[in-house]
C-alpha positions in Angstrom: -9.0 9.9 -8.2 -6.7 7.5 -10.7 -4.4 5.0 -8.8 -0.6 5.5 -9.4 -0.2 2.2 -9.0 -0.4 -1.1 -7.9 0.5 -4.4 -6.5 -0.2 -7.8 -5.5 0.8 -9.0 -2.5 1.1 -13.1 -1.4 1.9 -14.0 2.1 2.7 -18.0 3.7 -1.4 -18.4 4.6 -1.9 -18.3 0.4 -3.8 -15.3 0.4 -3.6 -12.1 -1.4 -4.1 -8.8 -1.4 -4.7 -6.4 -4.3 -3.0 -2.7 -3.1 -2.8 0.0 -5.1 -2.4 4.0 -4.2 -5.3 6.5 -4.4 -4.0 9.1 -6.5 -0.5 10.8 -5.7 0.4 11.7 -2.1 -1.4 15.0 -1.0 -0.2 18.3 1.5 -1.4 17.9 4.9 0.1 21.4 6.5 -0.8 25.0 5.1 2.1 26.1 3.3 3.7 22.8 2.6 5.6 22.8 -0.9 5.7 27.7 -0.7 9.5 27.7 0.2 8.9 31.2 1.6 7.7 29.0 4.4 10.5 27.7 6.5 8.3 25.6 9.3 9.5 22.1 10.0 6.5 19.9 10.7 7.5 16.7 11.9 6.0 13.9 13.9 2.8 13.2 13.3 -0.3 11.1 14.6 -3.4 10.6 12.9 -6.7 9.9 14.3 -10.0 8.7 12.7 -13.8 9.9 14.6 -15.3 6.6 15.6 -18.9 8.6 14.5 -17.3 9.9 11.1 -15.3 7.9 9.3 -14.4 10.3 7.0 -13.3 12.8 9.7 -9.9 12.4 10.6 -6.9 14.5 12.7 -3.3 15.3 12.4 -1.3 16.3 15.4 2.4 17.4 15.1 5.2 19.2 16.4 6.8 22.1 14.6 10.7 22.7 15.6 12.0 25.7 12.9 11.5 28.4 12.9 10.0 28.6 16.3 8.7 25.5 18.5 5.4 25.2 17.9 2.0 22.4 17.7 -0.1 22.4 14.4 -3.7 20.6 14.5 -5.0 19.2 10.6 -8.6 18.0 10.2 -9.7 16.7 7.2 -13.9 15.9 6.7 -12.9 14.0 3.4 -11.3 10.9 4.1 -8.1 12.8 4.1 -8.3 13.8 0.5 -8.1 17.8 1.7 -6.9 19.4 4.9 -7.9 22.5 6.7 -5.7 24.1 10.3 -7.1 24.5 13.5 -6.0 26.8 15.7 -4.7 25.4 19.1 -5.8 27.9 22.1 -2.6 29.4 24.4 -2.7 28.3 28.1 -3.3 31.6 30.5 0.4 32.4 32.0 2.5 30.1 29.6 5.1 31.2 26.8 3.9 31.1 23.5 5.6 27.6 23.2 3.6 24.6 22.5 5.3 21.5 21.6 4.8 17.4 21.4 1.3 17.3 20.4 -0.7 13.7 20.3 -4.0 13.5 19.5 -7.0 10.8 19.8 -10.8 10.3 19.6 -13.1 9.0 22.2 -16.2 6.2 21.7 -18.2 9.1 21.5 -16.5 11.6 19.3 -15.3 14.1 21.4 -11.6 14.7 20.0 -8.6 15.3 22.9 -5.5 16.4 22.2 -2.2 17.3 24.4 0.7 19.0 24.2 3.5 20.4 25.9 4.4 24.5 26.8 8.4 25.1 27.1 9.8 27.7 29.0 13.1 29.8 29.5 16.2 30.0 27.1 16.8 26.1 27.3 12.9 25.3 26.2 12.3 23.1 29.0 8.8 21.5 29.4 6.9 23.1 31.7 3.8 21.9 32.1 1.5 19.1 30.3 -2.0 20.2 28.6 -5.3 18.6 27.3 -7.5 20.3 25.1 -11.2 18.8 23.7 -13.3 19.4 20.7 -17.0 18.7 20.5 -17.5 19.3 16.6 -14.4 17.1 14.6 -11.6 19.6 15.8 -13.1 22.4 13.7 -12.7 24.3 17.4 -11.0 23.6 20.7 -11.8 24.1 24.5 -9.5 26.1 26.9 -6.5 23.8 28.0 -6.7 21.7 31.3 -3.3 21.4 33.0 -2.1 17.7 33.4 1.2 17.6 34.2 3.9 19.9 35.6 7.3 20.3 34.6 9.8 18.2 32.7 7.9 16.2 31.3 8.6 14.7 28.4 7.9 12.4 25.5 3.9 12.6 26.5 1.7 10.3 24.3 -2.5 10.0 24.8 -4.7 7.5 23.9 -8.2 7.5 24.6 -10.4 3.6 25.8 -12.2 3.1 22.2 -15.1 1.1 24.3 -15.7 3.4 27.7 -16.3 7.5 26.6 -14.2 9.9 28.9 -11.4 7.4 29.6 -8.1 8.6 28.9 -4.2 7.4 29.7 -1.2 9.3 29.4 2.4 8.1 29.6 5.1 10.2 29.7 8.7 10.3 30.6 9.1 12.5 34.0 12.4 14.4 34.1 14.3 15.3 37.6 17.4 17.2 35.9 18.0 18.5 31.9 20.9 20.5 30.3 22.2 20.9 26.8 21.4 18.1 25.0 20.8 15.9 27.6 19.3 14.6 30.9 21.9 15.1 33.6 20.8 12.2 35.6 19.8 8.5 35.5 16.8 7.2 36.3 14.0 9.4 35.0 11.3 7.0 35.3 8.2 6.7 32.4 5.0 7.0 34.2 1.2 6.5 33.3 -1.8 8.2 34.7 -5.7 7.5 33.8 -8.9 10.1 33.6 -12.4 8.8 33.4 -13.8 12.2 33.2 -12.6 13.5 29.8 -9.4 15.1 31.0 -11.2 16.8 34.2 -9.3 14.9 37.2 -6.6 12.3 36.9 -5.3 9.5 38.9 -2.0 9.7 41.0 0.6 8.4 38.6 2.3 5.0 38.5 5.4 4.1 37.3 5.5 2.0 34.2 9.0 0.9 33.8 11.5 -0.8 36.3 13.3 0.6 38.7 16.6 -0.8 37.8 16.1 0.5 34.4 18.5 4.0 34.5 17.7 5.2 31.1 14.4 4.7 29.3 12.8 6.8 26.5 10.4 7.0 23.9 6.9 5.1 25.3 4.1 4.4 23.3 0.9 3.1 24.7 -1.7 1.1 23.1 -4.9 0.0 24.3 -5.8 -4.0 24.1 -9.4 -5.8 24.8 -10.7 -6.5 28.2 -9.1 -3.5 29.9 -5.4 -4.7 29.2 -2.9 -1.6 28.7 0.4 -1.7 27.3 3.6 0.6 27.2 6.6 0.6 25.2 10.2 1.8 25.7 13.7 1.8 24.8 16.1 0.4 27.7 19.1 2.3 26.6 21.2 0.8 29.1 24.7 2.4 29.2 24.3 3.8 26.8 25.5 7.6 27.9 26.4 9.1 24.4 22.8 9.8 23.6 21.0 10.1 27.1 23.6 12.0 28.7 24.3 14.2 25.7 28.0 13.4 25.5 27.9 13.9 21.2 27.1 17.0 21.8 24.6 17.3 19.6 26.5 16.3 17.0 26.4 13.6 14.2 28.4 10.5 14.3 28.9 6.3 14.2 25.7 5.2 16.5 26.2 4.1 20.4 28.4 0.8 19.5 26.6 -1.3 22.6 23.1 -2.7 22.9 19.8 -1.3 23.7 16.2 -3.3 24.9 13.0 -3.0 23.6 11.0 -3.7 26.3 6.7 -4.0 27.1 5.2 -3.3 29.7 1.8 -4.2 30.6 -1.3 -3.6 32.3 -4.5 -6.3 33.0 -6.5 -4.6 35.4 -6.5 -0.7 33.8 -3.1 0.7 35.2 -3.1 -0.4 38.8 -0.3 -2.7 38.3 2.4 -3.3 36.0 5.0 -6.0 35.2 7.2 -5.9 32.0 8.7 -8.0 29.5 11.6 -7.6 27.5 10.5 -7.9 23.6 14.4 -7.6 22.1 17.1 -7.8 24.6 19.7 -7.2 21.9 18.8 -4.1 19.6 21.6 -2.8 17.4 21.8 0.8 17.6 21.7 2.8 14.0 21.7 6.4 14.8 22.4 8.9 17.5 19.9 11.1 18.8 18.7 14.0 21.3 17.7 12.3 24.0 14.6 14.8 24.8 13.2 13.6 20.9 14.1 10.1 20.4 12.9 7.5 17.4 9.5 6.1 19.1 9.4 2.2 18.6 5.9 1.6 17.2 3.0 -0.6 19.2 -0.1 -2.4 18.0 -2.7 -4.6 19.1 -5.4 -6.6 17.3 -8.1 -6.0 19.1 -9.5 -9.1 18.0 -7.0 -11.6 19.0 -5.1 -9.5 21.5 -2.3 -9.9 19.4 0.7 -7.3 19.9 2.6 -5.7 17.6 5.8 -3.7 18.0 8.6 -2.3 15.7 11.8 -0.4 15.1 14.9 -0.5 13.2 18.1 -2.4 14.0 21.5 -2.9 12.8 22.3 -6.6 13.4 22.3 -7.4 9.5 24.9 -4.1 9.1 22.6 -1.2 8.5 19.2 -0.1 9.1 16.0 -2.8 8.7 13.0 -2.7 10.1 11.7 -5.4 12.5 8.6 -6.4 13.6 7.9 -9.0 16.9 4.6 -10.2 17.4 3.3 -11.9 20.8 0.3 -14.1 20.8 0.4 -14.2 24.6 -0.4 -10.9 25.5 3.3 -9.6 25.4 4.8 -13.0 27.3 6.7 -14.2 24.4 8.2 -13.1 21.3 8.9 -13.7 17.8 10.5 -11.4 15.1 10.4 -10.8 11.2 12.4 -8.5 9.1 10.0 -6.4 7.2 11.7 -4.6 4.0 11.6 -6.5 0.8 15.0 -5.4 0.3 19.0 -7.0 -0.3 20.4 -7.8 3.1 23.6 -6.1 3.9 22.6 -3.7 0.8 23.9 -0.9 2.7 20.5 0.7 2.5 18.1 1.9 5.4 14.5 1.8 6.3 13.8 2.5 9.7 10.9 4.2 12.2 8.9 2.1 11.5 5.0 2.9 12.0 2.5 -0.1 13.0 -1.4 0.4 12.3 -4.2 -3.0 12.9 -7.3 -3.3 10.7 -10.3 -4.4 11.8 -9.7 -8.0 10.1 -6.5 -8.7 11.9 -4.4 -7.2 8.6 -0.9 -6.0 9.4 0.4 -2.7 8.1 3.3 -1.0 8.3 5.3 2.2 7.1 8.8 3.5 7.6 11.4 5.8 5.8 12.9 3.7 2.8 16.4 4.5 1.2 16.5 1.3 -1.2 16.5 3.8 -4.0 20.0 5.3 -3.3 23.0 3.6 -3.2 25.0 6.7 -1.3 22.0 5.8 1.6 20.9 9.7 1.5 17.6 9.9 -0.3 14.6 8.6 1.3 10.9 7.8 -0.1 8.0 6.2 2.2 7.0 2.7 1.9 4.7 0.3 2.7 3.9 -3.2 3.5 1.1 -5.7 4.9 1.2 -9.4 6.7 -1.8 -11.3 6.6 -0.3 -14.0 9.0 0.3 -12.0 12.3 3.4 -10.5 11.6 5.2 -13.9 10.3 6.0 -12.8 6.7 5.2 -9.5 5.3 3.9 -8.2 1.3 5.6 -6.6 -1.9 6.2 -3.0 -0.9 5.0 -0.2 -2.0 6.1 3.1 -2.4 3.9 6.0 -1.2 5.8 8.8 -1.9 5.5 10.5 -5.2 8.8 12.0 -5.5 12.0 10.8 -3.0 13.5 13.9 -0.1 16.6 14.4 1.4 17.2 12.9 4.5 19.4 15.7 5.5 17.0 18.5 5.5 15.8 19.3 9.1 16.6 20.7 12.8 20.1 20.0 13.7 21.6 19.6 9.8 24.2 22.2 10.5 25.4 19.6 13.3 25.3 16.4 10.4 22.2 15.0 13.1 19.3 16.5 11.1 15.9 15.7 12.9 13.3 13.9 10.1 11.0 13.5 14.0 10.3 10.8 16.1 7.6 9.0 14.4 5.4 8.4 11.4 1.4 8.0 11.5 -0.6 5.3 10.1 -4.5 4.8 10.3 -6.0 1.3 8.7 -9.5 -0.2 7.6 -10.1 -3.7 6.5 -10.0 -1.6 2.8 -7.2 1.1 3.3 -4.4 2.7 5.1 -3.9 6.6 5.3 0.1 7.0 5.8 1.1 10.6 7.1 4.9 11.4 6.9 7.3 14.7 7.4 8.8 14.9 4.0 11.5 17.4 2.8 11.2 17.6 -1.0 10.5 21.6 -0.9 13.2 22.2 1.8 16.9 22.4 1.5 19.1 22.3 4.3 19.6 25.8 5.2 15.8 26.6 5.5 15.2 23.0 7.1 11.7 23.0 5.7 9.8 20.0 6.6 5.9 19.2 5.6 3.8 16.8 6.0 2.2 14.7 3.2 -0.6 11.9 3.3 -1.1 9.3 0.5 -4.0 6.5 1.0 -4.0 2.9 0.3 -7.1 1.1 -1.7 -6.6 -2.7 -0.7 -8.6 -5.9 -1.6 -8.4 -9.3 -1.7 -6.9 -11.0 -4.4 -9.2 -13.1 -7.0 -7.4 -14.5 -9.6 -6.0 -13.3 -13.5 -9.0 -11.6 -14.5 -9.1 -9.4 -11.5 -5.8 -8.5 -11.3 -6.0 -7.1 -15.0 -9.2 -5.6 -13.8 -7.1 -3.6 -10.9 -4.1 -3.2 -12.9 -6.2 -1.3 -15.4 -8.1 0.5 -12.5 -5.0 1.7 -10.0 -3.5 3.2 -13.5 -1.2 0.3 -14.4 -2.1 0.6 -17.9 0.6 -1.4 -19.5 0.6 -4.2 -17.0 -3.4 -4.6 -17.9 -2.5 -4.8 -21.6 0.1 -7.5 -20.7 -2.7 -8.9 -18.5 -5.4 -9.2 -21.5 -2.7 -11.1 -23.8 -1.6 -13.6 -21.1 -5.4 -14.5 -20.2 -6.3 -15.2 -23.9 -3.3 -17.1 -24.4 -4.2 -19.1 -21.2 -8.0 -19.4 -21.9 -7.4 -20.2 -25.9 -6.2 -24.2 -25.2 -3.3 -25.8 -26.1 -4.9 -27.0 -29.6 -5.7 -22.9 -30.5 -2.1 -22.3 -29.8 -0.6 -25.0 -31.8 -2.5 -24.1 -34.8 -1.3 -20.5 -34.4 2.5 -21.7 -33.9 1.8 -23.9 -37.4 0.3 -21.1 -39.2 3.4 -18.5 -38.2 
């Protein structure tokens, strides 16, 4: 496949990084680009086989026309995708929803998702399904959790096979919109039998805490566990529904981001608060927030985390990083862009590499000055989250941002997260993308575009990859710089006297 592109990328430490796109972003979902179908894929996660590189998993929710879980599986590296079909718990409605996906130290591929139920859609029970053979097929689904809840996320222990954790947020009360009481705590619960049994669950965040959303767990080295939220804190406009479900100016107060975390493999918990200041930038159903993004280098223990804020006036994404296992804090902004440009880039997606690299994804609207039309971009840090690379764009052709569940209310639904999957030599980004939709169908599909990176080595091999990832022109310009640099000063005078 011929690169689209390419770029070089410095950070503070003096390295560099030679990235360049694989070819044009591909379709993940079956009929992604037929207008004739209408389904809104949105919110994906992507996971890699620790026995098959090449074999990797999509996950994601589906909210038009019906509500509804798709599974991808692609035995190419993610170069082609194929649809498995996701069995129907005995007794449920025809309603699966909020998939999440992840692979085991031995292969064996889980997934869970979410059955609604009644008129309103209301979670009804949680479910975990396995597949021995890549996800080409999946077992019967093993109840895990009863009813409302909400916002589940797995991950299974890469080192110990069978181990899996579950967060979720556990509802008492719902209506329209919104959750008609405070306090609905976000819990975690553990399996070291593949899904089979499960451990009483604990409660993750604080009891003071009377509305939290959106957790994302992440797995660290030596048995640590960590969960992250949004501390909405009065925040009653989006938690308790009172927009409506309709668009508008953003809650005008202050959220947290807050960590929790785990040494000892759930028992306990204590928490720390990562931003204690966010700016709110958009309103949302409360029931499918923006997820804040987590990360950890397994190496250093290093964590990662990420969302957008508003403190420079509109959208940016920010990254803190924690050296101290969550304890302390500092932040970067990430996009390369103008600040106060009136522009946003926001849900942010966080994946580690083996080496320690940094990358990160989000929703980019630097390209449109009316802050409407959105591409996919990406970026890397080399010096744990410090500074961050050149971006690049990922998306072949820029989508409407208005194109999705909840458009006829001006609070269109684009999901709650991205997906992003790194090696020491590539990224695979995954993002809902609306360039076949409008807004009355609210078509949403998913495309994938993957990464080639390198390190950096010099002028020659920069033309080398400039002339490799497709950047035919910049090569050329490459060549003539290098033999005006490697001719000497007395070869150049002689050609300025002769001309």
């Amino acid at each position: 496949m011929v690169g689209a592109g390419a770029i070089l990328i410095s950070t503070s430490t003096g390295q560099e990084l030679r990235a360049g796109l694989v070819g044009k972003d591909v379709p993940v979902n079956q009929g992604a680009g037929d207008p004739g179908d209408i389904a809104s894929h949105n919110s994906p996660t992507v996971a890699r086989n620790p026995l098959d590189k090449r074999n990797l998993v999509v996950a994601n929710r589906i909210d038009t026309p019906r509500y509804s879980c798709a599974l991808h599986v692609s035995s190419d590296g993610g170069a082609s995708w194929s649809q498995t079909a996701i069995p129907a718990p005995s007794g449920e409605e025809p309603k699966c929803y909020a998939p999440d996906v992840t692979f085991a130290a031995d292969g064996t591929m889980y997934l869970s998702f979410v059955t609604l139920q009644g008129t309103g859609n209301v979670p009804h029970a949680a479910w975990i399904s396995s597949s021995k053979d890549s996800g080409r097929t999946l077992s019967a689904p093993v109840k895990t959790l009863g009813p409302l809840s909400f916002q589940v996320r797995l991950v299974a222990d890469p080192t110990v096979p069978g181990r899996l954790y579950l967060t979720w947020l556990q509802g008492s009360s719902v209506a329209l919109f919104k959750f008609s009481q405070v306090g609905n705590p976000i819990r975690f619960t553990r399996s070291d039998d593949g899904g089979r049994t499960w451990r009483a669950p604990a409660s993750v965040s604080g009891a003071s805490r009377a509305r939290v959303v959106a957790p994302s767990i992440a797995v660290g080295p030596r048995g640590a566990l960590y969960v992250l939220y949004l501390d909405l804190g009065e925040d009653r406009l989006d938690y308790e529904g009172l927009h409506q479900g309709r668009g508008g100016p953003p809650y005008q107060g202050r959220w947290k981001l807050v960590l929790a975390r785990s040494l000892n493999g759930g028992s306990n918990w204590a928490e720390n608060v990562v931003e204690p200041r966010l700016v709110p930038t958009q309103r949302f159903i409360a029931f499918i927030p923006p997820f804040p993004s987590l990360a950890v280098d397994r190496r250093s223990d290093r964590v990662y985390a990420a969302f957008q804020d508003g403190r420079l006036g509109d959208p940016d994404v920010r990254v803190w990083s924690s050296g101290d296992r969550g304890a302390t804090w500092r932040s970067a902004r990430v996009n390369d862009t103008r600040a106060h440009d009136r522009t946003s880039q926001y849900l942010p997606k966080l994946a580690v590499a083996p080496n320690g690299r940094l990358d990160v994804i989000y929703y980019d609207r630097r390209a449109d000055r009316k802050d409407v039309i959105n591409q996919v971009s990406w970026q890397s840090s080399q010096d744990g989250g410090k500074s961050f690379g050149r971006s690049l764009r990922l998306s072949a052709q820029r989508f409407d941002s208005r194109i999705g569940f909840g458009s006829e209310r001006a609070l269109p639904d684009l999901g709650s997260r991205l997906a992003l999957i790194s090696t020491n030599s590539s990224a695979l980004a995954v993002w809902p993308d609306t360039r076949a939709g409008v807004e009355a169908s609210k078509k949403q599909d998913l495309r994938a575009a993957l990464v080639s990176i390198s390190k950096g080595g010099g002028a020659a091999s920069w033309v080398r990859d400039g002339l490799r990832y497709g950047g035919i022109a910049l090569g050329l310009a490459g060549l003539v710089l290098l033999g005006w640099w490697t001719a000497g000063p007395a070869a150049r005078r002689r050609r300025a006297v002769a001309g």
